[in-house]
Structures are given as structure tokens and as C-alpha cells.
ChimeraX commands (.cxc) that place a marker at each C-alpha (Angstrom):
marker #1 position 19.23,-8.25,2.13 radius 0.5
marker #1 position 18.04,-7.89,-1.66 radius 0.5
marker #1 position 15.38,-10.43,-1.98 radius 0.5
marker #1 position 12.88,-10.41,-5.19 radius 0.5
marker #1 position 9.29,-10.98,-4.83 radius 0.5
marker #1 position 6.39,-12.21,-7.59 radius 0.5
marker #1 position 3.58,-10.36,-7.71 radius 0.5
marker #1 position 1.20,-12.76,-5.42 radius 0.5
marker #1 position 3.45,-12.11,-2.83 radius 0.5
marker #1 position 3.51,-8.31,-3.63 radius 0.5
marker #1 position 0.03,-8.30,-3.37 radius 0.5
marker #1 position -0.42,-9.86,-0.06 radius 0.5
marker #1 position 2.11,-7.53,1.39 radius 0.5
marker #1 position 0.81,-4.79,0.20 radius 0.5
marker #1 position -2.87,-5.60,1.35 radius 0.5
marker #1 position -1.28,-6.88,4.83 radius 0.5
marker #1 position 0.30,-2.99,4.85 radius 0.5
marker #1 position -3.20,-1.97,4.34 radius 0.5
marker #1 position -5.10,-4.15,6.55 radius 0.5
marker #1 position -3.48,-4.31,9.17 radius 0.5
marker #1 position -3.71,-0.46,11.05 radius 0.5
marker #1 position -1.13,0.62,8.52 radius 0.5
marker #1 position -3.29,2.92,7.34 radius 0.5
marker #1 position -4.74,4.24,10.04 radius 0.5
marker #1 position -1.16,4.75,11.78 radius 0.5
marker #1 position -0.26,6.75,8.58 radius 0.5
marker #1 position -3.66,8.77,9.15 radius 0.5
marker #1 position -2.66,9.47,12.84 radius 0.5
marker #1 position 0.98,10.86,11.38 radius 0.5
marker #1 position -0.72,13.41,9.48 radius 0.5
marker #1 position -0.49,11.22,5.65 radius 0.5
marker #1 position -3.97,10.66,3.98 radius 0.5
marker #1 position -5.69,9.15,1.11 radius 0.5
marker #1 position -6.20,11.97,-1.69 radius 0.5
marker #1 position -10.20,11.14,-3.01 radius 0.5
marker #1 position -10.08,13.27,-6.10 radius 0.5
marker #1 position -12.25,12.79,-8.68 radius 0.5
marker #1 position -9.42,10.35,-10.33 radius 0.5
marker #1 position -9.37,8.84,-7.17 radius 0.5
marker #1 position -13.15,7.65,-6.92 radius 0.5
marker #1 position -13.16,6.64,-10.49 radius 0.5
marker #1 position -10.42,3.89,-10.48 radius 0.5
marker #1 position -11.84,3.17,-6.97 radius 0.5
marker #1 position -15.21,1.60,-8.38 radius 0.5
marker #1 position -13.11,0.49,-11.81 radius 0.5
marker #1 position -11.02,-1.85,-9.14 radius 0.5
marker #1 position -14.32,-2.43,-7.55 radius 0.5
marker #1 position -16.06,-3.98,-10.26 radius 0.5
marker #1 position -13.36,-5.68,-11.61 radius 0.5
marker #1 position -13.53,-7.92,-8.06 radius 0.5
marker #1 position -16.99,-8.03,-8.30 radius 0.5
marker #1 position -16.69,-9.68,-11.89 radius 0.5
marker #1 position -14.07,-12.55,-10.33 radius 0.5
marker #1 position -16.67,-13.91,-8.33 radius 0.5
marker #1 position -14.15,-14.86,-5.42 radius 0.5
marker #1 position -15.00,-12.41,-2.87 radius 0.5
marker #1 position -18.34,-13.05,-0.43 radius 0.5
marker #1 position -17.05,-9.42,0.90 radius 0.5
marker #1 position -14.78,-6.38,-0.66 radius 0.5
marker #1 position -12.95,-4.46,1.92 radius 0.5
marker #1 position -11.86,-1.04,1.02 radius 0.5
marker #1 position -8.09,-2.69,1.13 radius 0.5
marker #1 position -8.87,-5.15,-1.39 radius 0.5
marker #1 position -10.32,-2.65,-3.56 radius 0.5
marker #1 position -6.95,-0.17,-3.37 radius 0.5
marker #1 position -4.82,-3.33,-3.78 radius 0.5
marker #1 position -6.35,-3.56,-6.99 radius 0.5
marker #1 position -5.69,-0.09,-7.89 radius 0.5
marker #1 position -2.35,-0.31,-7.62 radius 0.5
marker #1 position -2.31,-3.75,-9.60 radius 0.5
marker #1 position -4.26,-2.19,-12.15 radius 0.5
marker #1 position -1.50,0.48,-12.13 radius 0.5
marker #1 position -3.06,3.03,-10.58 radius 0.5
marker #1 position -1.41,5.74,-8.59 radius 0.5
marker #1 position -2.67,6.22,-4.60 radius 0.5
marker #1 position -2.11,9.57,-3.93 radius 0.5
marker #1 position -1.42,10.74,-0.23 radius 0.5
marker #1 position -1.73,14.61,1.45 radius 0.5
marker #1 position 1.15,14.77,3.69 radius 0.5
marker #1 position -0.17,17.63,5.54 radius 0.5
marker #1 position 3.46,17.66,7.29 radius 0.5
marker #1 position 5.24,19.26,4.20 radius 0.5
marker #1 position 1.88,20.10,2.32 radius 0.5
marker #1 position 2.97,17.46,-0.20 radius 0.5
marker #1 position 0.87,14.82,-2.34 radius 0.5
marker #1 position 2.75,11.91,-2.66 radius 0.5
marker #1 position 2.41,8.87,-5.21 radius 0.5
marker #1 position 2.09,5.33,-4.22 radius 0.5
marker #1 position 2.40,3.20,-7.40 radius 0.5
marker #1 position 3.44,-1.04,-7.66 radius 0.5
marker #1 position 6.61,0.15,-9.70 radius 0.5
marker #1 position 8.23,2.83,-7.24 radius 0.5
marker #1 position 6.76,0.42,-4.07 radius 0.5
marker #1 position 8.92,-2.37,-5.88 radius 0.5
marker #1 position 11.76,-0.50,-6.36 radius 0.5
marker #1 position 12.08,1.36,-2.79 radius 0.5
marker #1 position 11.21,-2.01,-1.11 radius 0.5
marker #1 position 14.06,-3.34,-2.91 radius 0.5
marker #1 position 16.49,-0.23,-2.32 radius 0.5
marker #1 position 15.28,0.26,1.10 radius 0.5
marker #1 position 17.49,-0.92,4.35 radius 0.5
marker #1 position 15.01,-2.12,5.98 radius 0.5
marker #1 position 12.46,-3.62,3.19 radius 0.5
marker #1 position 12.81,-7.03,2.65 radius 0.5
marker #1 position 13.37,-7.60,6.36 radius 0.5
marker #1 position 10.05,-5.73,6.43 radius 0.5
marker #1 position 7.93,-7.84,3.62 radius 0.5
marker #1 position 9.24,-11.04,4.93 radius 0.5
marker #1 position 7.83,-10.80,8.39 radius 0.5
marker #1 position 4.57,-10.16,6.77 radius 0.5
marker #1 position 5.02,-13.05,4.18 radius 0.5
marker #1 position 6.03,-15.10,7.41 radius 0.5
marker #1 position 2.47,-13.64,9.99 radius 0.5
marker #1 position 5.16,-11.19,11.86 radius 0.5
marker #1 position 3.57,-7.76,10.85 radius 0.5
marker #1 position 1.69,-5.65,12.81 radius 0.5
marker #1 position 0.17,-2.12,12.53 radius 0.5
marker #1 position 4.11,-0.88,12.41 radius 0.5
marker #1 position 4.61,-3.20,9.81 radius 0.5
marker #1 position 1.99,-1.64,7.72 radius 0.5
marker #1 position 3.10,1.82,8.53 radius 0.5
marker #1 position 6.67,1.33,7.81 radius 0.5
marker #1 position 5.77,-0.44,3.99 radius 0.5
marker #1 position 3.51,2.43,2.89 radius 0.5
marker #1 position 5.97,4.82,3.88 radius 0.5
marker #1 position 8.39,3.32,2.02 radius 0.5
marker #1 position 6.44,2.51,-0.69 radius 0.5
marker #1 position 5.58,6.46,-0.69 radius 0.5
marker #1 position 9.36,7.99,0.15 radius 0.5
marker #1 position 11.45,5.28,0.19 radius 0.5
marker #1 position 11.95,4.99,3.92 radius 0.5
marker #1 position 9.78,5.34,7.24 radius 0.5
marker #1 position 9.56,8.95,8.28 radius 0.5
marker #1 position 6.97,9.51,10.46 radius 0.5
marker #1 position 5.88,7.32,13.18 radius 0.5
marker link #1:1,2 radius 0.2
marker link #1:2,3 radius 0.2
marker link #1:3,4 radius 0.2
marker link #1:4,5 radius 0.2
marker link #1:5,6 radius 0.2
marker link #1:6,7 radius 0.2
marker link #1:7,8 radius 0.2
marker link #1:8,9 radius 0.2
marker link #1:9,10 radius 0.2
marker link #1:10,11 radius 0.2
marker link #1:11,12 radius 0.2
marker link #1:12,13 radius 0.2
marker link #1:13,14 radius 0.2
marker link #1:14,15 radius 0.2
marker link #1:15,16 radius 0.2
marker link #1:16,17 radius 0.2
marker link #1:17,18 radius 0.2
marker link #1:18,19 radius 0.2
marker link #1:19,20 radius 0.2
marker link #1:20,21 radius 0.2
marker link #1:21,22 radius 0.2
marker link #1:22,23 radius 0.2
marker link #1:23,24 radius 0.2
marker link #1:24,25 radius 0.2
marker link #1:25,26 radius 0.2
marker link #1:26,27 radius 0.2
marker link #1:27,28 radius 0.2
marker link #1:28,29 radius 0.2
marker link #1:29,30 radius 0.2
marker link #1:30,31 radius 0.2
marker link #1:31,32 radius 0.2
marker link #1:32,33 radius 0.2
marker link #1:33,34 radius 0.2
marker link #1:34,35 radius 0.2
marker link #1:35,36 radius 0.2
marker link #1:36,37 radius 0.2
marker link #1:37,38 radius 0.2
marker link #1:38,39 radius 0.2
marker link #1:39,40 radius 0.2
marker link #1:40,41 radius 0.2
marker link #1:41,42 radius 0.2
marker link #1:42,43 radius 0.2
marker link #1:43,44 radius 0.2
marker link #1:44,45 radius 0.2
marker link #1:45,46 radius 0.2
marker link #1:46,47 radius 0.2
marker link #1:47,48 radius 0.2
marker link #1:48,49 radius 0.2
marker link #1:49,50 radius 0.2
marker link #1:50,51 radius 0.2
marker link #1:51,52 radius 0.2
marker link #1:52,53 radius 0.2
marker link #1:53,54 radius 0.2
marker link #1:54,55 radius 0.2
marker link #1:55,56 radius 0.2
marker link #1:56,57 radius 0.2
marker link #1:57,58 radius 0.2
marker link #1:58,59 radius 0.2
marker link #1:59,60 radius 0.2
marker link #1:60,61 radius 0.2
marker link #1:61,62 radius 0.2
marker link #1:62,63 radius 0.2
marker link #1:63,64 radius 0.2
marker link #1:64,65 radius 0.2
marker link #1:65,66 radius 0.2
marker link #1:66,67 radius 0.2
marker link #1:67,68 radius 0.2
marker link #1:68,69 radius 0.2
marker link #1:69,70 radius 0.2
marker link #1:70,71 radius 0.2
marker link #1:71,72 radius 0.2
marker link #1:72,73 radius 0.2
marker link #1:73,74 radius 0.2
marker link #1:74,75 radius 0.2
marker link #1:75,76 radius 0.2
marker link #1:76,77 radius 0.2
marker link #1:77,78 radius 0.2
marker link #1:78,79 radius 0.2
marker link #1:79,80 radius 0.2
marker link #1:80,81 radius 0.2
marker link #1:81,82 radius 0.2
marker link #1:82,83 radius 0.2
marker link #1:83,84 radius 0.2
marker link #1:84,85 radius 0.2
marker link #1:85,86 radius 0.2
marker link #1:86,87 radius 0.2
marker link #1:87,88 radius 0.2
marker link #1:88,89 radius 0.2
marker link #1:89,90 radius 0.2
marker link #1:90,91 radius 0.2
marker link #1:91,92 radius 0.2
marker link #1:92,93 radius 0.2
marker link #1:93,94 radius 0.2
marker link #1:94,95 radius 0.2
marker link #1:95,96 radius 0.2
marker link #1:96,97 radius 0.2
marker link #1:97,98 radius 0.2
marker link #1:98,99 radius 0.2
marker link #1:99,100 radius 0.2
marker link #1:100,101 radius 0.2
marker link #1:101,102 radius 0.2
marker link #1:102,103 radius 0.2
marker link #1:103,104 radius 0.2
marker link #1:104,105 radius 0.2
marker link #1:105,106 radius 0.2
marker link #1:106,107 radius 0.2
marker link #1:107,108 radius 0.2
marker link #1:108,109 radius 0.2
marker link #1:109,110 radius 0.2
marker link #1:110,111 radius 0.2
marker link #1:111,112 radius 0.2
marker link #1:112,113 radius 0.2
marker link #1:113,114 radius 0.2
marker link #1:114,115 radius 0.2
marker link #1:115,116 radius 0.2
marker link #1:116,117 radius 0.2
marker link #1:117,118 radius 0.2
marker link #1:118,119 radius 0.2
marker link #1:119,120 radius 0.2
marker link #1:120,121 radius 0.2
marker link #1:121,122 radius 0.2
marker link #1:122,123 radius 0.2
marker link #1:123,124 radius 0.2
marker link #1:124,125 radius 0.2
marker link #1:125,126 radius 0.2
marker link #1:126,127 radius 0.2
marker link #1:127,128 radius 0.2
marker link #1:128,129 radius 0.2
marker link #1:129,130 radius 0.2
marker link #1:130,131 radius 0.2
marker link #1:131,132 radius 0.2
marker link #1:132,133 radius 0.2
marker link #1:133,134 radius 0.2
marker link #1:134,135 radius 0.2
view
């Protein structure tokens, strides 16, 4: 199934991934946010820029990275697995979701309310290797 998306429906997948218990599953499987210096930077760039649309009462943490990564921003992840850091950018998420088996099956249940935290898990990991490996 090779099915494009726009990027308002990118950007609800990809803070559905985040919100909900993708990225804690990840965190169980031994992959975790890299806060580097880098890292906390573009965090509060992405964090005012929010703040300056004035359409948020609250900013999660997951809307904050969501706007990294539209800002084009790199999430980097230490896969303590393979002692690997690991990139997590729109452009290779894009890609892999569209080479992936199993992601557009994946993004459409969350377009369509079907995700869960498996969901979530699955996306990022493709997002970050091109297919689910841990989990």
C-alpha cells in the first residue's frame, strides 16, 4: 500500500506516535531520547515558537518534539541494544513510512483513532530504522 500524506497529517501521526505510550514502549526496549546540549537548545527553540502561536492553553513535551522535527530538527535516540545513536528526522520518517511494509497500514489506523501504544512504537521505529525491531 503506497499512500502519500501532507504534512498536517504527518504531524498528527507523528505526535499520535508520541503521545500515545510510543515512547515510553521504546524506553522500556532499551531506545532513548539523546538530551545533548543540541538537544535542549532546539527543544526550547520549538518551545517558544508554540508559545508565540498563541493556540496552545498547554505544551506537552510531544508537541514540543513534533515541532522539532517540523522545524527540521534531528531526534536523536541511544539504542543501548547495539550502543548506537540513531536519527529521527521528517525526511527519512517520510521516506521509511513510505518504503516500509507495514507503514501506511500503520499511519492510517492512527489517521482513522485505531493506534495504540504499539502503534506508536512501531512508527518511531520505523521512522528511526525503517522497520519495527524491538518490541
Amino acid at each position: 500500500m503506497n499512500i502519500q500524506f501532507n504534512n498536517n497529517e504527518l504531524k498528527k501521526i507523528i505526535l499520535n506516535m508520541l503521545c500515545n505510550g510510543g515512547l515510553n514502549e521504546l524506553h522500556y526496549c532499551g531506545v532513548a531520547l539523546h538530551k545533548d546540549k543540541a538537544y535542549r537548545k532546539n527543544y526550547e527553540n520549538a518551545r517558544r515558537v508554540l508559545e508565540k502561536t498563541g493556540e496552545y492553553d498547554t505544551i506537552c513535551f510531544e508537541d514540543v518534539l513534533t515541532q522539532m522535527i517540523f522545524m527540521g530538527k534531528s531526534l536523536e535516540w541511544n539504542d543501548s541494544n547495539d550502543g548506537l545513536i540513531v536519527g529521527f528526522t521528517l525526511h527519512t520518517f517520510r521516506r521509511n513510512l513510505y518504503e516500509s511494509e507495514r507503514g501506511s497500514s500503520l499511519a492510517l489506523d492512527t489517521l482513522e483513532g485505531r493506534d495504540d501504544a504499539i502503534t506508536g512504537l512501531d512508527l518511531i521505529q520505523i521512522g528511526l530504522y525503517g522497520r519495527p525491531l524491538y518490541g
